[in-house]
SERO-4910 file (N, C-alpha, C, O; in steps of 0.05 Angstrom, whole numbers):
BEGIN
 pado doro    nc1    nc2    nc3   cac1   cac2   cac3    cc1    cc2    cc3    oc1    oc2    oc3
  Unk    A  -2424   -486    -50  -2411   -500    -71  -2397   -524    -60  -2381   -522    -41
  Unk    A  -2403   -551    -74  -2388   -570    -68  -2369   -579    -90  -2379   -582   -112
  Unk    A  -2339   -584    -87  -2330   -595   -107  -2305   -617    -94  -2288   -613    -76
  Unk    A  -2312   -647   -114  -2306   -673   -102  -2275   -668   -119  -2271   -653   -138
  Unk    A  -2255   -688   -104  -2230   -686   -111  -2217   -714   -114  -2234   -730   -103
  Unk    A  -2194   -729   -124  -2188   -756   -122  -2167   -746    -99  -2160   -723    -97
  Unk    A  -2159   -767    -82  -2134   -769    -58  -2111   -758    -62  -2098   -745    -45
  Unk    A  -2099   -765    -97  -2077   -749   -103  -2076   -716   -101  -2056   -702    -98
  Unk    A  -2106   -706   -103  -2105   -678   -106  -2122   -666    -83  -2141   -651    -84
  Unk    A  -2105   -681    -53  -2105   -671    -29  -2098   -650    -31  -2075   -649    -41
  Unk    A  -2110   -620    -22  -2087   -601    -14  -2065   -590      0  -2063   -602     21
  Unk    A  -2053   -579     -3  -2031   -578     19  -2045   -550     43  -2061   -537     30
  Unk    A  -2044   -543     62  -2050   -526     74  -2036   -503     70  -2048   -481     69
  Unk    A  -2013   -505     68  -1994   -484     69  -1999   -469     43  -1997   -445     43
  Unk    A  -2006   -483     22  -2018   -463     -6  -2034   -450     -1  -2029   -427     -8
  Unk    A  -2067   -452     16  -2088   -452     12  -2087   -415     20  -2069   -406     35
  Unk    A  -2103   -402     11  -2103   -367     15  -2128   -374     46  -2147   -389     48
  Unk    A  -2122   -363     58  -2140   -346     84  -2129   -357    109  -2105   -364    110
  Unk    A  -2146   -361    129  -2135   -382    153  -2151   -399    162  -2174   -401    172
  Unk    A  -2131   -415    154  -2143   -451    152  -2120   -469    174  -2096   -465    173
  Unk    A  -2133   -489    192  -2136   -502    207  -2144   -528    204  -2166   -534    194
  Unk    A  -2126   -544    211  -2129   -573    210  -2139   -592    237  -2125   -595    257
  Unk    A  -2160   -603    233  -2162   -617    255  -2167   -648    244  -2172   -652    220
  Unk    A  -2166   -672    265  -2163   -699    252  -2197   -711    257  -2206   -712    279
  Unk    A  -2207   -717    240  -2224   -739    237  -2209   -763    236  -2187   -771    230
  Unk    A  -2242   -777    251  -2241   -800    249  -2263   -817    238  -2285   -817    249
  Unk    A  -2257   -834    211  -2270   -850    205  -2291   -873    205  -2284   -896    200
  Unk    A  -2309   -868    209  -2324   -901    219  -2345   -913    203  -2367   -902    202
  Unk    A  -2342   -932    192  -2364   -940    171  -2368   -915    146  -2387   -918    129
  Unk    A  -2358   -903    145  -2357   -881    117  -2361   -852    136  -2359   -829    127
  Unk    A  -2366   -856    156  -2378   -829    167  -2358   -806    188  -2352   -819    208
  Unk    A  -2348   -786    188  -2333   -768    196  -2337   -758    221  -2355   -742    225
  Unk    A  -2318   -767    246  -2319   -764    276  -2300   -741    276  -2280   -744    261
  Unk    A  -2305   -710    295  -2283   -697    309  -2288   -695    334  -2308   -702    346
  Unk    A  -2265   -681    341  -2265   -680    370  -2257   -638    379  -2237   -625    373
  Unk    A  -2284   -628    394  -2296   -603    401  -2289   -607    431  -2282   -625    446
  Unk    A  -2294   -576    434  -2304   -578    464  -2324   -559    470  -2324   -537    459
  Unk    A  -2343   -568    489  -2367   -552    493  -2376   -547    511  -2382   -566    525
  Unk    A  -2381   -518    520  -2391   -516    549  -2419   -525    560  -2439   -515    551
  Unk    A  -2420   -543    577  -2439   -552    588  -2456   -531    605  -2452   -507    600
  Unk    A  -2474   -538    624  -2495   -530    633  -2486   -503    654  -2499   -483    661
  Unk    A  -2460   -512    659  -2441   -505    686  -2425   -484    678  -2420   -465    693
  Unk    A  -2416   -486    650  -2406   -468    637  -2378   -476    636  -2360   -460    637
  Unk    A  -2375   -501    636  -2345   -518    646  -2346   -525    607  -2366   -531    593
  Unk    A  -2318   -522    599  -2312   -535    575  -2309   -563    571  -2285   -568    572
  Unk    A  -2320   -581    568  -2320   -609    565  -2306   -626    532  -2314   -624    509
  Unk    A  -2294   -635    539  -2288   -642    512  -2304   -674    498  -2311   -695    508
  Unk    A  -2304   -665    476  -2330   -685    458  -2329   -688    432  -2322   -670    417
  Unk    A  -2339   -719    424  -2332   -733    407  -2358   -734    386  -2371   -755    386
  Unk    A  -2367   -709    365  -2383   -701    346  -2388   -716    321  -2367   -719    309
  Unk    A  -2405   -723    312  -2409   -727    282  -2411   -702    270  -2423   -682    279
  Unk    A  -2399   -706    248  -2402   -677    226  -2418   -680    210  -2415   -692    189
  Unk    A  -2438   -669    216  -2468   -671    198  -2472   -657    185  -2489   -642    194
  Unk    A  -2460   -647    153  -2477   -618    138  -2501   -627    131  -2513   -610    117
  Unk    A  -2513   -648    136  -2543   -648    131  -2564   -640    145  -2587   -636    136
  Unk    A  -2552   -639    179  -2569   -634    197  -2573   -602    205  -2554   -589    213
  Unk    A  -2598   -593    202  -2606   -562    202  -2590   -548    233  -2576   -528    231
  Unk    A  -2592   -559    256  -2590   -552    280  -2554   -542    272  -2539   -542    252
  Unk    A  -2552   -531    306  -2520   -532    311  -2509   -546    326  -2485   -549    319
  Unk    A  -2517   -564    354  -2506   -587    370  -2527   -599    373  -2549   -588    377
  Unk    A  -2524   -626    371  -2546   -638    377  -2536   -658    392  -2526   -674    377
  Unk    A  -2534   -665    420  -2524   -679    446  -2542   -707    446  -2564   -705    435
  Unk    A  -2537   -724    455  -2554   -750    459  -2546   -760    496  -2527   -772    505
  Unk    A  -2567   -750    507  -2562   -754    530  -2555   -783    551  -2565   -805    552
  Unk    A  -2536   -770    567  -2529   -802    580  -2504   -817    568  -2497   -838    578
  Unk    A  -2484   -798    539  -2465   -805    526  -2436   -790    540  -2413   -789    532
  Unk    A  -2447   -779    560  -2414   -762    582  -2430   -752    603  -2452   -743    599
  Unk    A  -2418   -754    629  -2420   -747    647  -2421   -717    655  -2439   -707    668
  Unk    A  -2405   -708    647  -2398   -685    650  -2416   -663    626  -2410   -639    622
  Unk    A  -2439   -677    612  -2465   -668    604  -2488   -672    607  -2503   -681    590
  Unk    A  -2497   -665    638  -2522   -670    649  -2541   -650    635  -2531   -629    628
  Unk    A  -2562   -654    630  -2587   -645    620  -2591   -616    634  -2583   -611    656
  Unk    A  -2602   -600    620  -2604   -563    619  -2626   -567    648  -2634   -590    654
  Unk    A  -2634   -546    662  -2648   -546    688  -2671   -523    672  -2695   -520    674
  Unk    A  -2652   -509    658  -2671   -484    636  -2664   -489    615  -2641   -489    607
  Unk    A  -2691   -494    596  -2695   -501    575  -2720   -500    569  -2738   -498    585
  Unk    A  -2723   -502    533  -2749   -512    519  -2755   -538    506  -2738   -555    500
  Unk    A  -2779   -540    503  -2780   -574    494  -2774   -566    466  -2780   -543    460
  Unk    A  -2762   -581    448  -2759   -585    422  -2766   -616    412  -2763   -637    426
  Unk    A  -2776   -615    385  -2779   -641    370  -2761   -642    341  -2759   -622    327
  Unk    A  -2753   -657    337  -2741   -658    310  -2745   -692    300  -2757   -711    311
  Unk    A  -2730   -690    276  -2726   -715    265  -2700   -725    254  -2685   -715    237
  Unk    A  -2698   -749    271  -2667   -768    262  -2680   -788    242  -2702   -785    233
  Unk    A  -2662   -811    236  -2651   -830    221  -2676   -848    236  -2694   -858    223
  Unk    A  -2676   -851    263  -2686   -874    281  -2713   -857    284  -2727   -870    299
  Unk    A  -2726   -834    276  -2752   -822    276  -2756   -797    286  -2742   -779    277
  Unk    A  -2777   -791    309  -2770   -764    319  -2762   -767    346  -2767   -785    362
  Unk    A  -2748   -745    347  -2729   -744    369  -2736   -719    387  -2738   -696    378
  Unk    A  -2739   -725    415  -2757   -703    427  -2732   -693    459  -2723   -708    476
  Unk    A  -2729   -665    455  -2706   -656    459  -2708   -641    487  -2728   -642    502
  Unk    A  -2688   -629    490  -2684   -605    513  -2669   -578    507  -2648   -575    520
  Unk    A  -2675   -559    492  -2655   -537    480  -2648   -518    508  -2661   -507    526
  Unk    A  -2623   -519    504  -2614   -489    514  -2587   -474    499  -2578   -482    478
  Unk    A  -2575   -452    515  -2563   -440    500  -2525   -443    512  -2521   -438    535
  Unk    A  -2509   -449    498  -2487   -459    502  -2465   -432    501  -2463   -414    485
  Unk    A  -2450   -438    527  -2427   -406    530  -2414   -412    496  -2417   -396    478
  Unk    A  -2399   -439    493  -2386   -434    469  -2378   -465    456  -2377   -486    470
  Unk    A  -2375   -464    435  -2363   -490    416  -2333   -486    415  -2326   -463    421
  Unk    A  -2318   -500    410  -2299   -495    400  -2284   -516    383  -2271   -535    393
  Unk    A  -2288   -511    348  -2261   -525    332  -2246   -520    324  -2245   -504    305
  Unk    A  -2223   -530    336  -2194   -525    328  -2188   -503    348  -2188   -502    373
  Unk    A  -2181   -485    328  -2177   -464    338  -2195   -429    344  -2190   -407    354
  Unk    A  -2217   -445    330  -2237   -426    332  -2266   -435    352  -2282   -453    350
  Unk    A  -2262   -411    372  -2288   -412    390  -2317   -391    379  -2320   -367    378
  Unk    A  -2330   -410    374  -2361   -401    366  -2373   -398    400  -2377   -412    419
  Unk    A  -2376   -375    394  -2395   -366    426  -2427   -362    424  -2439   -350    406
  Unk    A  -2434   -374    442  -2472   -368    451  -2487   -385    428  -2501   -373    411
  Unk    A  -2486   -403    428  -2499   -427    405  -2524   -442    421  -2520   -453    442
  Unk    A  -2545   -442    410  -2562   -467    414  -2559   -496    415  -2562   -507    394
  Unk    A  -2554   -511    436  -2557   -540    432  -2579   -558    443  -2584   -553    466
  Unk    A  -2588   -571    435  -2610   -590    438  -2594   -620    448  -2578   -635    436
  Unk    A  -2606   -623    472  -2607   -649    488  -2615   -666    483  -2633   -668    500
  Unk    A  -2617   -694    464  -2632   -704    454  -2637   -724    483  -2618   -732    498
  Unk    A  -2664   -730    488  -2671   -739    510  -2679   -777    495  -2687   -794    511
  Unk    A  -2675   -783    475  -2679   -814    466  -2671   -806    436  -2677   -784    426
  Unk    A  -2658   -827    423  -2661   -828    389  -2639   -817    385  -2635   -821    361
  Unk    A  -2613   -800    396  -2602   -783    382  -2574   -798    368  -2573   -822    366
  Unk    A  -2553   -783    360  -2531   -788    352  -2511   -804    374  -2499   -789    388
  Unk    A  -2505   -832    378  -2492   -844    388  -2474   -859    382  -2456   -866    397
  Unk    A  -2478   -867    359  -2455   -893    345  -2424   -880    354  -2416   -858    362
  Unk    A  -2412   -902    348  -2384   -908    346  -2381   -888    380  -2365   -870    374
  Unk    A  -2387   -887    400  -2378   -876    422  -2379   -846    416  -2360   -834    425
  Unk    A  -2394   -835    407  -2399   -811    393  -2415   -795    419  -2424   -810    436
  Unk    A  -2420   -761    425  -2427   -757    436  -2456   -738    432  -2469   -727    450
  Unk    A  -2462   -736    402  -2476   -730    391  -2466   -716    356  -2449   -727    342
  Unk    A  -2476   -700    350  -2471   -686    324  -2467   -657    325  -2480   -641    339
  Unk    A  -2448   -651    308  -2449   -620    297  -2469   -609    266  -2461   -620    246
  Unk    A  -2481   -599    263  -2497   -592    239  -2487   -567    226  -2465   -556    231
  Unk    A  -2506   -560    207  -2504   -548    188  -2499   -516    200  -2482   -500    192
  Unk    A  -2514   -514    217  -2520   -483    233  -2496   -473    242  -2495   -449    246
  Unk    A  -2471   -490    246  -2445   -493    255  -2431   -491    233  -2422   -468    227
  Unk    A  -2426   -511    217  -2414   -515    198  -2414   -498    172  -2395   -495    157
  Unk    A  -2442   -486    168  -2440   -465    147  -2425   -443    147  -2418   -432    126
  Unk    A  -2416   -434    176  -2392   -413    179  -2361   -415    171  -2343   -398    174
  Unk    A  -2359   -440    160  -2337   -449    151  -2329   -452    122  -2343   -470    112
  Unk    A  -2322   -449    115  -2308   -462     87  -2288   -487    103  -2270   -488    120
  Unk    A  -2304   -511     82  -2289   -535     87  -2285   -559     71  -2302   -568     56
  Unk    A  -2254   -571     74  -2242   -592     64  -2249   -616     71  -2231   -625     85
  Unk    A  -2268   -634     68  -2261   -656     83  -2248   -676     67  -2255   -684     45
  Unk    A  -2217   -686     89  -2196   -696     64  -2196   -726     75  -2174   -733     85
  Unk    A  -2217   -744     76  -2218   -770     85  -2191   -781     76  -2185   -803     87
  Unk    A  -2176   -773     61  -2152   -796     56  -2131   -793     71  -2114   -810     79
  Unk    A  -2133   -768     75  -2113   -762    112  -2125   -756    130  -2111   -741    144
  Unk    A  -2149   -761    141  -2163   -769    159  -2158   -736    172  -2144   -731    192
  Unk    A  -2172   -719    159  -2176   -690    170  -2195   -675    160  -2212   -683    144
  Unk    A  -2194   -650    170  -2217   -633    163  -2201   -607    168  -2196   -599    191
  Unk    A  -2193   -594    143  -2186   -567    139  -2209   -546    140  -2227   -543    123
  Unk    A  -2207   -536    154  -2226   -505    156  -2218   -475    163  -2196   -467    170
  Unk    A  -2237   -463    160  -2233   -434    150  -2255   -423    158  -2275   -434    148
  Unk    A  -2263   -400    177  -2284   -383    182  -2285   -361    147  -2269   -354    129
  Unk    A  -2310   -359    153  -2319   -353    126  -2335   -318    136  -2334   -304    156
  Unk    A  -2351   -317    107  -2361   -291    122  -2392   -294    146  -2404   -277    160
  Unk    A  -2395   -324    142  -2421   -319    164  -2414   -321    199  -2427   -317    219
  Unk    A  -2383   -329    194  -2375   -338    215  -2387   -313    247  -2395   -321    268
  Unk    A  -2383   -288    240  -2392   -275    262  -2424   -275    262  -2432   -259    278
  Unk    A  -2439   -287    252  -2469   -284    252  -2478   -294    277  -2473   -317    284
  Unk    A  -2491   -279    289  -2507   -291    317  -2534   -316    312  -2556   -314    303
  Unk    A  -2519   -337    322  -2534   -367    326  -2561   -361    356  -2558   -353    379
  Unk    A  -2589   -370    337  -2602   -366    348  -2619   -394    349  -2618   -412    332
  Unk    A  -2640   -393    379  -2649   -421    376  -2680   -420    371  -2693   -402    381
  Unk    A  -2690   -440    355  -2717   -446    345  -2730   -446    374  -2723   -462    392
  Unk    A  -2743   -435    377  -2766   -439    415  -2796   -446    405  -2816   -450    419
  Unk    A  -2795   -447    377  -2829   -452    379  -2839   -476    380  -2863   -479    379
  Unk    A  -2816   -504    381  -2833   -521    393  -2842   -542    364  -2847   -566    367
  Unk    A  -2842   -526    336  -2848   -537    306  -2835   -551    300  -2812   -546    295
  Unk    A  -2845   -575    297  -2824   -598    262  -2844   -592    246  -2867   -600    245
  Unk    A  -2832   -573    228  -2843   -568    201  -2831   -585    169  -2808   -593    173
  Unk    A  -2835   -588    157  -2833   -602    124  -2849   -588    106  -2870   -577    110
  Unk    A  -2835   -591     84  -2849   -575     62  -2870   -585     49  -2865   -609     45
  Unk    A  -2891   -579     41  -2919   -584     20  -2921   -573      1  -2905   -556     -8
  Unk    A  -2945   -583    -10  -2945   -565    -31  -2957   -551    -34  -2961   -540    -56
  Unk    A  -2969   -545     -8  -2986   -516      1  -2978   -505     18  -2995   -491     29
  Unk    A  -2947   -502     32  -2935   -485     43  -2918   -512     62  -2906   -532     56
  Unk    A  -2925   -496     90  -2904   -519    109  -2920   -534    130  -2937   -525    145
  Unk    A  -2908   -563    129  -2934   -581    148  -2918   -579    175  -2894   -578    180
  Unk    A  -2936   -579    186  -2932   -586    218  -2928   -612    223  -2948   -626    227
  Unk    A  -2908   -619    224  -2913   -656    231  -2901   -665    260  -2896   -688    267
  Unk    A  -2898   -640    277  -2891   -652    303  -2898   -631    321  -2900   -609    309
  Unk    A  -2904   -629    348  -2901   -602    361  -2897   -618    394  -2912   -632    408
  Unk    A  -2872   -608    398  -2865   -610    428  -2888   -600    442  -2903   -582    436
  Unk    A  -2889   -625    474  -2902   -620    493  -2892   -597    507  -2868   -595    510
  Unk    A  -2909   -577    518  -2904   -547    533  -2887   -533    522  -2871   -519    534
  Unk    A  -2890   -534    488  -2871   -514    480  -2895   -490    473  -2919   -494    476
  Unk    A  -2880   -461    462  -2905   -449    454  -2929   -460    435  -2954   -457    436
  Unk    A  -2912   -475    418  -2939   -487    393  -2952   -499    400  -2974   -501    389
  Unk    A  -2944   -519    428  -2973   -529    444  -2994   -521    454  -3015   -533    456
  Unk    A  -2986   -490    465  -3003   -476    476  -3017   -456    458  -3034   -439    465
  Unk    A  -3007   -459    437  -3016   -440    414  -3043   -447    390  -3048   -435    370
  Unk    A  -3057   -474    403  -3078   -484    388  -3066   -487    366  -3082   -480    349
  Unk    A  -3047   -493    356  -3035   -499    326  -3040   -532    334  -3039   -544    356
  Unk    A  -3045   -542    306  -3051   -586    308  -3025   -592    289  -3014   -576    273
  Unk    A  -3018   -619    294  -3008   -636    269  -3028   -631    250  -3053   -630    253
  Unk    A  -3011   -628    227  -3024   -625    203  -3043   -602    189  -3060   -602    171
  Unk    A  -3031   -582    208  -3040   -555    198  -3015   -552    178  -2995   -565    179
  Unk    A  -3021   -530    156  -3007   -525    139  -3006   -493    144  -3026   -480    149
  Unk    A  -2975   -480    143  -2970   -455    159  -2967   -447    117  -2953   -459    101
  Unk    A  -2985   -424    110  -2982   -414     84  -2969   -387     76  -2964   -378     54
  Unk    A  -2963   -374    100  -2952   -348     95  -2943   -341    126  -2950   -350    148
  Unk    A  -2928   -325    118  -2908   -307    151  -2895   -288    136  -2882   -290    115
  Unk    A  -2903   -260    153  -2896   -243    149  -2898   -233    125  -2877   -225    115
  Unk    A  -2922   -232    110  -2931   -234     84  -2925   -249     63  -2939   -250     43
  Unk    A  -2898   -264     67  -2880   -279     48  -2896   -307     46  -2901   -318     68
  Unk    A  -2904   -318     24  -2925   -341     23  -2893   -369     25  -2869   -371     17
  Unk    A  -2909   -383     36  -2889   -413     44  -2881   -429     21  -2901   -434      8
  Unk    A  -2860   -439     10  -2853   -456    -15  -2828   -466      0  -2816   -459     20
  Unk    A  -2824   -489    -21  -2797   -497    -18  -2782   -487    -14  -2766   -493      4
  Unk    A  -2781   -465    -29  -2761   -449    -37  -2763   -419     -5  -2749   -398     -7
  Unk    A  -2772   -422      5  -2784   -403     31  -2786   -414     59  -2783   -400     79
  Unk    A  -2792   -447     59  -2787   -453     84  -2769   -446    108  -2773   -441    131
  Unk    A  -2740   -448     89  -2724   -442    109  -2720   -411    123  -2710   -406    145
  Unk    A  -2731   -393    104  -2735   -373    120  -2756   -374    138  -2757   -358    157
  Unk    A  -2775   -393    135  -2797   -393    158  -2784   -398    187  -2786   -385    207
  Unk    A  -2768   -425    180  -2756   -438    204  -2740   -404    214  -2751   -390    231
  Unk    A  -2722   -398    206  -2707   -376    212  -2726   -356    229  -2716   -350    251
  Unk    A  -2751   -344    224  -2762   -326    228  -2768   -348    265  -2760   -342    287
  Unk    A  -2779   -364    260  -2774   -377    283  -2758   -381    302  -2765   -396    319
  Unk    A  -2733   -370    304  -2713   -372    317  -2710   -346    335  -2711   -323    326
  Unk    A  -2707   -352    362  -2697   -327    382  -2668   -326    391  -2651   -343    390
  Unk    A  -2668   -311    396  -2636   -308    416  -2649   -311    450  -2631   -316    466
  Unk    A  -2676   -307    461  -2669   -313    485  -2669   -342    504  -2680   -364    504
  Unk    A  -2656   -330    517  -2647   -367    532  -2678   -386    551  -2675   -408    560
***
C-alpha cells in the first residue's frame, strides 16, 4: 500500500504505533540518498552512501570502483541485470550483514556491478526492493528522512538468484533476454529468446513471474 501525504501532514514519530526509526536522507535531483553500512568481502563493516530504490528487484546493488574498502568478491557468480544505462553485468555474493539505522539485516545477496551501475551524486550503489520490502516506510522528503519499521517479512531469509537469467514478461510466459557468461544458464543450453512457460507445474504470466524469479533463488554462497 502506498499512500501520498502534503508536508503539513508529516508525522510525528513519537505517535506512530510499533518501532520506528529515523534516519536522514539526502536529496538530489528528486531522488533519495541514505547512509548503511555493509560488510564487505572481509567481513569488515564499511560504511556507504545507497540510493533507495523500491523499484529495483535486487537487495544491494554496488557499482564497483565507488569505495575502496569494496573490492570485488574472489567467490562469486556472474549475474546480468538491467539499469537505466542498459544491462549491467555483475559479480554476486553473499554479504555477513546490512545495516539501517538501527536494524541489522544478516546474510543478504549483493551484486557487484562490474560497469553501468548506480553512481550519481557520489553514491555507492543502490538498496532495492528485496531490502526494503521488510519495512514499513515513510519517506518524509520535507524533513529530509526516512522513518521505518521492520514489518512481518523482516525475518525472511534473503536469498540470491545463481541462475545467471534476465527474465521479462511475455505473453507467452517469461523471455530470456540476457544470460551471464559462466553462469548455470550458460551452461544449461538455454538461448536469448527462449520463452520459460511453466516451473514447477505453475504456467508463467504476469501475474507468476515473480514467483519464477523466486523459485530461482538459492541460499548457497
Amino acid at each position: 500500500q502506498v499512500t501520498f501525504s502534503e508536508p503539513a501532514d508529516a508525522p510525528d514519530i513519537k505517535t506512530l504505533a510499533g518501532d520506528w526509526h529515523s534516519i536522514p536522507l539526502e536529496i538530489q535531483g528528486g531522488v533519495p540518498y541514505l547512509a548503511a553500512e555493509l560488510s564487505n568481502t572481509d567481513g569488515e563493516l564499511v560504511a556507504v552512501r545507497l540510493l533507495a530504490d523500491t523499484g529495483a528487484r535486487g537487495a544491494v546493488l554496488l557499482s564497483h570502483g565507488t569505495h575502496q574498502g569494496l573490492p570485488l568478491p574472489t567467490a562469486y557468480f556472474e549475474t546480468m541485470s538491467q539499469g537505466l544505462s542498459g544491462d549491467i553485468a555483475g559479480r554476486m555474493t553473499m554479504s555477513d550483514s546490512l545495516v539501517l539505522g538501527n536494524y541489522p539485516l544478516e546474510t543478504l545477496p549483493v551484486d557487484y556491478a562490474l560497469a553501468g551501475g548506480e553512481d550519481e551524486s557520489n553514491s555507492n550503489g543502490l538498496v532495492g526492493n528485496e531490502v526494503l520490502r521488510r519495512f514499513n516506510l515513510i519517506f518524509d522528503y520535507h524533513n529530509d528522512r526516512l522513518l521505518l519499521s521492520p514489518n512481518q517479512l523482516f525475518a525472511e531469509p534473503m536469498f540470491a538468484d545463481r541462475s545467471g537469467l534476465q527474465i521479462r514478461p511475455h505473453q507467452l510466459g517469461g523471455i530470456i533476454r540476457q544470460i551471464a557468461p559462466g553462469s548455470g544458464a550458460a551452461d544449461s543450453g538455454l538461448q536469448v529468446g527462449d520463452i520459460i512457460t511453466t516451473f514447477n507445474t505453475t504456467p508463467v504470466s504476469m501475474h507468476t513471474i515473480w514467483e519464477l524469479k523466486r523459485a530461482l533463488a538459492s541460499d548457497a554462497q
